[in-house]
C-alpha positions as CSV (number, residue, x, y, z in Angstrom):
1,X,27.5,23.3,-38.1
2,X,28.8,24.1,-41.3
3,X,28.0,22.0,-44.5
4,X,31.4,19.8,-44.4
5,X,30.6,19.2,-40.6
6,X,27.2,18.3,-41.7
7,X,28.6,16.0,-44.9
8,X,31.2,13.7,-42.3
9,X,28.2,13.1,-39.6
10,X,26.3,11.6,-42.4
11,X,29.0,9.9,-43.9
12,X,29.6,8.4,-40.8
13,X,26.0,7.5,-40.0
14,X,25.5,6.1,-43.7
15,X,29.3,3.9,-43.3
16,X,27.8,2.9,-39.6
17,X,23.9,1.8,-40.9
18,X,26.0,-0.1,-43.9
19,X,28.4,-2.6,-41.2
20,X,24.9,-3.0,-39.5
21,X,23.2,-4.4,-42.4
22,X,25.9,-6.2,-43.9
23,X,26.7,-7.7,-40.3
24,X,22.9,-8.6,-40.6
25,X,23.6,-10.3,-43.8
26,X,26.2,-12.4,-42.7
27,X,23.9,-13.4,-39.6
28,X,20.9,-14.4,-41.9
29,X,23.0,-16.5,-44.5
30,X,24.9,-18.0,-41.3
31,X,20.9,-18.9,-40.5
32,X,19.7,-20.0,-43.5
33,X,22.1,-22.8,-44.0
34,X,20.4,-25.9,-44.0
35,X,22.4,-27.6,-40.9
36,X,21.1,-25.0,-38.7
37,X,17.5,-25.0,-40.2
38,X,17.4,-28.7,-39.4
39,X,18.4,-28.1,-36.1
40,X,16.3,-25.2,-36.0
41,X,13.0,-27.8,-36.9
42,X,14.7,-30.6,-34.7
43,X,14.6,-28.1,-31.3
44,X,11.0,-27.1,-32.3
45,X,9.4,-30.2,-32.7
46,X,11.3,-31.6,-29.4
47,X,9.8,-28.5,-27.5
48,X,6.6,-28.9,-29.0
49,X,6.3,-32.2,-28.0
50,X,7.7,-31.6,-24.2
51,X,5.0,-28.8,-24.2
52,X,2.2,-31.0,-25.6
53,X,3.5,-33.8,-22.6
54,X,3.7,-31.1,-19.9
55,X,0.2,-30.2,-21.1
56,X,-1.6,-33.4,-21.0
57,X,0.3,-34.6,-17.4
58,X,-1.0,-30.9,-16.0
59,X,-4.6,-32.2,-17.1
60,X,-4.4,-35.8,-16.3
61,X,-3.4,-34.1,-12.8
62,X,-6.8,-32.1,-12.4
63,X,-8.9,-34.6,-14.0
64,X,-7.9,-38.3,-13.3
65,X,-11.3,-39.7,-13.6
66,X,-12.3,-38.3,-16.7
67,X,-8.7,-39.0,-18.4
68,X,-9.5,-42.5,-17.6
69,X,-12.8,-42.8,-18.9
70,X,-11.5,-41.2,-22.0
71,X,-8.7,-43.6,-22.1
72,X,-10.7,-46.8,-21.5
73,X,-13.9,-45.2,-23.6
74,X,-10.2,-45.1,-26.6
75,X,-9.1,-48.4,-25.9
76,X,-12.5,-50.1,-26.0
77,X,-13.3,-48.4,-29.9
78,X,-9.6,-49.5,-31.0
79,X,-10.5,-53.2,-29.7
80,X,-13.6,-53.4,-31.3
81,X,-13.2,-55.7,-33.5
82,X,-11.3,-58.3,-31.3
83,X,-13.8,-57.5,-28.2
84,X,-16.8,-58.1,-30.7
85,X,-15.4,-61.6,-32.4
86,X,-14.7,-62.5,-28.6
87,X,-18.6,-61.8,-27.2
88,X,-19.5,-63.6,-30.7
89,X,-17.5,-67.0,-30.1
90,X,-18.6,-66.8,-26.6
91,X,-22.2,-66.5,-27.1
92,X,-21.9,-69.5,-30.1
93,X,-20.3,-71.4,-27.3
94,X,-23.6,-70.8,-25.2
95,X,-26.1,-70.8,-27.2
96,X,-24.8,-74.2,-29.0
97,X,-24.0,-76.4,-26.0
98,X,-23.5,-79.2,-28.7
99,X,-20.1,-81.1,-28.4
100,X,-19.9,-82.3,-31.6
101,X,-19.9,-79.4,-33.8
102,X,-16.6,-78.0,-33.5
103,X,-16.5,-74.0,-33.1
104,X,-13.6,-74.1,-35.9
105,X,-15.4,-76.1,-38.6
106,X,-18.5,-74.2,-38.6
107,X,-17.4,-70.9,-37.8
């Protein structure tokens, strides 16, 4: 192979490596428009949170009993408050079996 041989195969090579890169220009700016990153973070999170579903069905599956202790053990903190002013009312109302204080003038 003589050196003008030579000079054309990398001339081609360099003009073939240069429409690759600018073709992978045009594909990243074509990415980096802010339409497709929104849809880019709105398929994401939607498959994260079908995964994260998936997940916790697959494991309410193996473990019933223990998904609904941990469910009712969850319900039972987030209804403290209510739950607790309940027992309290209800033990006023049997403790003090006086009908003439009324519960809601004296608390």
């Amino acid at each position: 192979m003589n050196r003008e041989d030579a000079y054309h195969t990398a001339k081609l090579r360099a003009e073939d490596r240069k429409a690759a890169f600018l073709s992978a220009v045009q594909t990243s700016k074509a990415r980096v428009t802010p339409a497709r990153l929104k849809q880019d973070a709105k398929d994401k999170i939607s498959e994260t949170v079908l995964d994260g579903a998936a997940y916790a069905a697959a494991k309410v599956r193996q473990r019933p009993a223990a998904t609904a202790a941990a469910v009712s053990a969850l319900a039972i903190y987030a209804m403290r408050r209510p739950i607790g002013a309940l027992f309290r009312r209800l033990y006023v109302r049997i403790s003090n079996r006086t009908e003439e204080i009324s519960e809601i003038e004296h608390g």
